[in-house]
N, C-alpha and C positions, 0 to 999 in steps of 0.2 A: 726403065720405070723409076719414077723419083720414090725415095724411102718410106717417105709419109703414104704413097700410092699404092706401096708392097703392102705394109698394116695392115691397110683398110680394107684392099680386097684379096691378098691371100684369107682361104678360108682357114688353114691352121692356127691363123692368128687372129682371127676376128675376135678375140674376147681379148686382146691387148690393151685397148681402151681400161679395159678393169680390172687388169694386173695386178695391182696393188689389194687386190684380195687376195692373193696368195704371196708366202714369200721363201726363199730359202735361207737358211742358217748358216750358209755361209761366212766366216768369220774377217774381219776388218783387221787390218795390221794395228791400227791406231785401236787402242779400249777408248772405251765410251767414257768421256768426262763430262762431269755438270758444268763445268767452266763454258763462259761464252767468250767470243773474240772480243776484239775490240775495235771501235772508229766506223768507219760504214759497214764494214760484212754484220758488225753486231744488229745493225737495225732490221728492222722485220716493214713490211708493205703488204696490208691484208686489203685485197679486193674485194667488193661488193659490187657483185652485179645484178639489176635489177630487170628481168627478163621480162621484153614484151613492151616496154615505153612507158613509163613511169610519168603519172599526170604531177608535171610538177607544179598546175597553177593549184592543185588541191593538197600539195603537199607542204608548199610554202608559199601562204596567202599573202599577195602583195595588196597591205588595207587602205592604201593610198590612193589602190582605183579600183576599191570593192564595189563602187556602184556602177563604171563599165564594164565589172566584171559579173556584179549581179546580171546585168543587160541582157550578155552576152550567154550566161548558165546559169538561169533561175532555178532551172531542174534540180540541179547537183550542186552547187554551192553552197560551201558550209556556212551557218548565220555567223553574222560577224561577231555577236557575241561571245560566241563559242571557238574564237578564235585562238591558239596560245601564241598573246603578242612577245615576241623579245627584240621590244628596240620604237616599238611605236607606229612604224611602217610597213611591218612584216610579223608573220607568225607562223608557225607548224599548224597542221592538222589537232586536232582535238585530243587524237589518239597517240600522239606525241609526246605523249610528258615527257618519255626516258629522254630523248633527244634533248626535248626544249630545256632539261636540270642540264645536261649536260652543256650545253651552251653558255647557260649559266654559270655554271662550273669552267667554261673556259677552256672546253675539250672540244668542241665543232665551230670548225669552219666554215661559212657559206661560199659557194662560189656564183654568182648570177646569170641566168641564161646563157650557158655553155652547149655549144651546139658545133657544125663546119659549114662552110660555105658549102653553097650548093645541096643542100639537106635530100640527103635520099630516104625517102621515108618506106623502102622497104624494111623488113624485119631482118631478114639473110644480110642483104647488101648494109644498112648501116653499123649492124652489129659487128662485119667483117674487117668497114672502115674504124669503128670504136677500138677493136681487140689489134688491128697493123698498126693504127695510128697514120696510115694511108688517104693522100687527097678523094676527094669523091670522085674523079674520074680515073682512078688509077687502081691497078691491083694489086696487093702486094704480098706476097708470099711467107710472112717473117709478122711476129709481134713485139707488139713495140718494146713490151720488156724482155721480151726473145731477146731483139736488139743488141741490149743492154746485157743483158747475160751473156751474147756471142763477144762482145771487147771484155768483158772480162774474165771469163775462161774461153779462151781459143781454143778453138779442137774438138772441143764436145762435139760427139759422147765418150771420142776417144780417151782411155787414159781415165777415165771418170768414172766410179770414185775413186779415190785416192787418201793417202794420209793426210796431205794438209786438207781434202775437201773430203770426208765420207759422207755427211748426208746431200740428199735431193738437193738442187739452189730453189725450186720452187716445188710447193704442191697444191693442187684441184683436190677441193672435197668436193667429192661426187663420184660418180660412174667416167666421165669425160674428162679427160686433158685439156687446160685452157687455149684457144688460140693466143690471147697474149702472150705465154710463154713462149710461141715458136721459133724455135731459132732454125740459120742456114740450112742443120744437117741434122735436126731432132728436134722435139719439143725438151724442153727444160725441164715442164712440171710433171708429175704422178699422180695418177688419178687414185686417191682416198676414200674410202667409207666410213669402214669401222679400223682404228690403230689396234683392236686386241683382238680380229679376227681375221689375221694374214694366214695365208697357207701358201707352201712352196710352189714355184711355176717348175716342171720338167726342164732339165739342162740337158741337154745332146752335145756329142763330144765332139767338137770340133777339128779334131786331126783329118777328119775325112771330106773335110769340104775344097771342092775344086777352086779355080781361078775362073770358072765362066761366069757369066751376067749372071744366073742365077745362085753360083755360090757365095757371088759378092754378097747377094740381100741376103740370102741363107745365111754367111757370116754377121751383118748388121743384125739378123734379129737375133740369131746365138748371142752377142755380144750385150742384144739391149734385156734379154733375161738375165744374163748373167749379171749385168749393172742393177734389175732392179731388186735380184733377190737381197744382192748387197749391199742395198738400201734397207732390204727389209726389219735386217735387225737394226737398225737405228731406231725403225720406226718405232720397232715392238719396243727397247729399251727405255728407249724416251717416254713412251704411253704409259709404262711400267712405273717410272720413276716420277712421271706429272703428277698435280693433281690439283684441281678443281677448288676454286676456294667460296664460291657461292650457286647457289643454284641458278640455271639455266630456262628458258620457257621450254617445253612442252611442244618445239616446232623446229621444222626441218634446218633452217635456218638455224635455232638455237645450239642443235646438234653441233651441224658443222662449228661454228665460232667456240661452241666449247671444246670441240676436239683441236681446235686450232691451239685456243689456248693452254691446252693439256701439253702438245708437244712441245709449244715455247717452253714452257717451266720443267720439260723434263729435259731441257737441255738444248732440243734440237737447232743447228744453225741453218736453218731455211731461209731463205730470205724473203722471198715472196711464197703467200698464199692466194685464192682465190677461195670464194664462197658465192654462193647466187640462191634469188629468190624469185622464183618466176610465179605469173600470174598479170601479171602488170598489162596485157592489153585489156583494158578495160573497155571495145565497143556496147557492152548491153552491160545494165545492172552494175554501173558503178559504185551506184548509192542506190538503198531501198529506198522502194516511193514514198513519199512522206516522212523520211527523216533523212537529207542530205550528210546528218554524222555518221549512219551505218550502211553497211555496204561491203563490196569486193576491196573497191580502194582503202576502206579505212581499217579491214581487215590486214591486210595487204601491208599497210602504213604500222599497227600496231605491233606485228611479227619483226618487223624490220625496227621498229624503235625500243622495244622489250628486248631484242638479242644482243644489241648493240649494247645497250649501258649494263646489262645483265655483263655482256664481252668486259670493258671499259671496268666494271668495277673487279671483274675475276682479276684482270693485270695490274689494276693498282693494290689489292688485296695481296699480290703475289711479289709486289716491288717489281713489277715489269713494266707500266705503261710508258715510261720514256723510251722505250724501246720500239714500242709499235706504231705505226701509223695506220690509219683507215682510212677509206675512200669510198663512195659510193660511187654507179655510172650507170646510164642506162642508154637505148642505142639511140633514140628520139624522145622529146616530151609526145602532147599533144596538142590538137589544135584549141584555139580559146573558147571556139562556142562549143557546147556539147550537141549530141544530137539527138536525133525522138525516138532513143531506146536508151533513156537514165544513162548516158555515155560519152566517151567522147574517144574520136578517131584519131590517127597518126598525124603529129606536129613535128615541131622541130625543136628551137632549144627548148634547156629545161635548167632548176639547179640544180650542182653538185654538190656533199659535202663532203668535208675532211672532217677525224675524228679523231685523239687521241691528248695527250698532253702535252706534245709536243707542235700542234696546230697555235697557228695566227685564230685567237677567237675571235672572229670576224664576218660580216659582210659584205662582199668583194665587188661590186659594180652598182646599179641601180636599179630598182625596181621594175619589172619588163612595162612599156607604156600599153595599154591595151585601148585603141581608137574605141570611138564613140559608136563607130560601124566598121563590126568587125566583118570581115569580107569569107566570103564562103569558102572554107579549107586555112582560114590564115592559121597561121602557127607564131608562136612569144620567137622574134628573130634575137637573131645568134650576139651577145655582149664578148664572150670571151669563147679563142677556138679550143676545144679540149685538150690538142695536140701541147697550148702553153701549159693548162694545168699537168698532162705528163710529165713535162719538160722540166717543170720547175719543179717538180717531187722528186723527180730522177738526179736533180740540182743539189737540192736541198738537202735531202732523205741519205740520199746514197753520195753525194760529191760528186758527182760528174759536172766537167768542164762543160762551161755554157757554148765552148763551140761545137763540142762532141755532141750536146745535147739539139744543138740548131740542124746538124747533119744526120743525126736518127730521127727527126721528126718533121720538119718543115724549115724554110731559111728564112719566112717572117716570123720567127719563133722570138714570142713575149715573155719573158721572166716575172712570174706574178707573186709577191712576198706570201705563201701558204703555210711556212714552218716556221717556227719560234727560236728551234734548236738547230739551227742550219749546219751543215757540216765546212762549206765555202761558202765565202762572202761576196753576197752578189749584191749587197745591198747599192743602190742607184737612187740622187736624192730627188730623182722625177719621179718616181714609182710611186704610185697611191695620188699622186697630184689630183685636183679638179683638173677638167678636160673643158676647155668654153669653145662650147659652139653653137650655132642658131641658122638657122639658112632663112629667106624671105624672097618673094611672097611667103605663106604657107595659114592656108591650101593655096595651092597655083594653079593655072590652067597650063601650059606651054612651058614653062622654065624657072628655074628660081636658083637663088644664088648662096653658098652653102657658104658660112664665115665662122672662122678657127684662131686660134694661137696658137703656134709652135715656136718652141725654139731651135737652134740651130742643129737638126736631126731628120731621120728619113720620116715622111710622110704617106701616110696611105689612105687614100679617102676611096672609097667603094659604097654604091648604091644597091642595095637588095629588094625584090621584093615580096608580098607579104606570103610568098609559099618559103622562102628561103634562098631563093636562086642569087647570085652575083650578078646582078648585069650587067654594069657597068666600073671599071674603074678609073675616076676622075683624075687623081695624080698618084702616084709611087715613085718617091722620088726625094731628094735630099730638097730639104727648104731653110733660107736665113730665119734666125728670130724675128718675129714681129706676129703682125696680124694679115692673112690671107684671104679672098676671097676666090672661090671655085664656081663656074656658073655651070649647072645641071641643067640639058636640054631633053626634056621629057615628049617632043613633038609626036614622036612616035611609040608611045606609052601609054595603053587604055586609062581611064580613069582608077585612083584607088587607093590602099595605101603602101607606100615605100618607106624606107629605112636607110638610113646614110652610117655609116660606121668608120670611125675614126683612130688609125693605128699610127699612135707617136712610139716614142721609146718609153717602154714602162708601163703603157697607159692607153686605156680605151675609149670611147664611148658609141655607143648607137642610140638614135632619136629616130622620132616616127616623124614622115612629111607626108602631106596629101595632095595629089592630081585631082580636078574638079572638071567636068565637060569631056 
């Protein structure tokens, strides 16, 4: 029986999940110093997950094609005037300030329609591929920043903690342990509540356990109490010794990001957190009838923009925020029209963003194009794969080598400038280029011919269409400088609309094409 398998259903253990309510006072060789490392271990990665698919056409209004977008969601579309623009072509939700100052202030990053091929719009299954970093057809056992935590402490849980390492590498606020944290032979991270209301878990003495299959997991879960009482007093210490430099909202959300930021300032070297806000399937009651600003979503949207810059100014109050980064995710957008219950159903990409002081303040691809006739179930198709934006945080954030990084995650893995403060230098002077492309006919009946520039680098032209799927891919494949032409035989292709995406070195783009007849 695999380790993870013992946990969940011996019943001895079933409240291991929530561990971290109790803890024992076990004592560390190493005392507790306020001092922090230095170089990568000092930086901190606080997740935001947004639970349930996160409407990102209501979240960040692309005003470029507010009246295909009126079109398509009369119901739930916020008035443009009530838009908060920054930049001209784009804006946050209404209920956004905190976000949209900080943007301003040059703390968030946009990333554009971030989504994977082949978009699986269940709830279980895309959340699974979001937390592995795992292709859509593939399973994978291990989180992505599991991964990443397995090359850099080998062995765990063996031997952990220790003096050079006594606290956690990650911790979940909440009742659950993250799947991103999962590594080979344990999860990473510690599921968190409250830091000042730990109580000891029972240790049982281990001289008495056999060498059978069952005294092995008997020994693994003796071992994973014993590791986490010994985190415990980190936790307490650190909780003891933080503190809070502004007030917080009055929501769950808030909670957590302030207990996060409690243990950064009392010391703790964690390296990643996780936090989440669920609510985000919005099929009914997105928006109240007759005012498309209030609502589930713009509630939703409000908790999440108030905790954030409430977060953001606690760590620049505290001389932290070069230290942290943020990220928001969520496991799909939705789809562009909404439906006849004030809603809108399971899509595909959406946007991401990055937050901190140490972010590219930026808008990172193009606005999603939304057709004239948007087709039943279409979903905003995919600009950039999530798997790059991991990739290049994991890059940037923490150092890891861009070929380490190509093998924990995918081997068309894109390096996309997201940090300011990079730790290596991956800078590439293709990266951020315009991307020229156009295909003709368009609309087409039968075929149409797809025209690009590249220069001397691997190419990747793929067709999708408007649910998310790959269907086709045109070339993958090293090409001369110049100018290309690829011809697209859609014969066998109902009518409607499709999406061509284009993966040079550095650099993206997806455009809408239409089949007629």
């Amino acid at each position: 029986m695999q380790r993870r398998n013992f946990i969940k259903n011996a019943g001895v253990v079933a409240s291991l999940p929530f561990f971290l309510r109790g803890m024992s006072v076990s004592a560390m060789a190493k005392p507790f110093l306020f001092d922090t490392l230095n170089g990568a271990e000092d930086r901190v990665l606080v997740l935001v997950q947004l639970n349930g698919g996160n409407d990102g056409l209501n979240t960040l209004i692309p005003l470029d094609q507010y009246s295909k977008l009126y079109s398509a969601r009369p119901s739930i579309i916020v008035p443009e005037n009530k838009v908060l623009s920054i930049g001209g072509s784009l804006g946050f939700h209404p209920n956004m300030d905190g976000m949209r100052d900080m943007y301003q202030d040059g703390k968030v990053g946009i990333v554009q329609s971030v989504g994977y091929p082949n978009q699986n719009r269940s709830h279980f299954r895309s959340t699974d591929i979001w937390t592995t970093g795992s292709p859509s057809e593939e399973f994978w056992n291990t989180g992505w920043a599991g991964r990443f935590l397995d090359e850099e402490y080998p062995g765990f849980p063996s031997n952990y903690p220790n003096e050079e390492h006594p606290d956690p590498f990650a911790i979940s606020m909440g009742y659950l342990v993250s799947d991103t944290c999962q590594g080979k032979a344990a999860n990473f991270s510690l599921a968190l509540t409250d830091p000042f209301g730990l109580r000891p878990l029972s240790e049982s003495d281990p001289s008495g356990i056999d060498d059978s299959l069952y005294g092995k997991e008997l020994e693994f879960l003796t071992n994973t109490i014993a590791q986490t009482n010994s985190y415990g007093i980190r936790i307490t210490d650190a909780a003891e010794r933080g503190n809070n430099m502004v007030d917080y909202p009055d929501t769950n959300l808030g909670e957590q990001l302030k207990n996060v930021a409690l243990l950064i300032s009392g010391g703790m070297n964690t390296r990643i957190y996780t936090v989440s806000l669920g609510g985000f399937d919005t099929h009914a009651s997105q928006v109240e009838g007759g005012d498309s600003t209030e609502g589930r979503h713009a509630d939703l949207l409000l908790t999440l923009s108030e905790a954030i810059h409430a977060f953001q100014r606690d760590l620049k109050e505290m001389g932290l925020e070069e230290r942290v980064l943020g990220m928001t995710f969520s496991e799909f957008g939705r789809q562009i029209r909404s439906n006849g219950s004030l809603g809108t159903d399971h899509g595909t990409a959406a946007p991401l963003m990055l937050f901190g002081s140490c972010v590219n303040s930026q808008i990172l691809g193009d606005n999603p194009e939304i057709p004239a006739n948007v087709q039943v179930q279409e979903g905003v198709p995919m600009q950039y794969d999530f798997r790059d934006v991991y990739g290049s945080v994991l890059a940037d954030w923490f150092g890891i080598d861009l070929t380490r990084v190509s093998k924990m995650l995918h081997e068309d893995f894109q390096y996309l400038p997201l940090v300011s403060c990079a730790i290596t230098n991956t800078d590439d002077p293709r990266t951020g280029q315009v991307v020229e492309m156009d295909n003709y006919p368009n609309p087409f009946e039968n075929w149409t011919t797809i025209r690009f520039k590249s220069e001397n680098e691997w190419v990747k032209l793929s067709v999708f269409d408007a649910l998310g799927s790959e269907l086709k891919v045109l070339t993958n494949q090293r090409l001369s400088a110049g100018e290309h032409e690829v011809r697209f035989d859609a014969g066998d292709l109902p009518a409607g609309n499709y999406y061509y995406r284009l993966l040079l070195k550095g650099r993206q783009k997806t455009k809408q094409m239409i089949k007629i007849r």
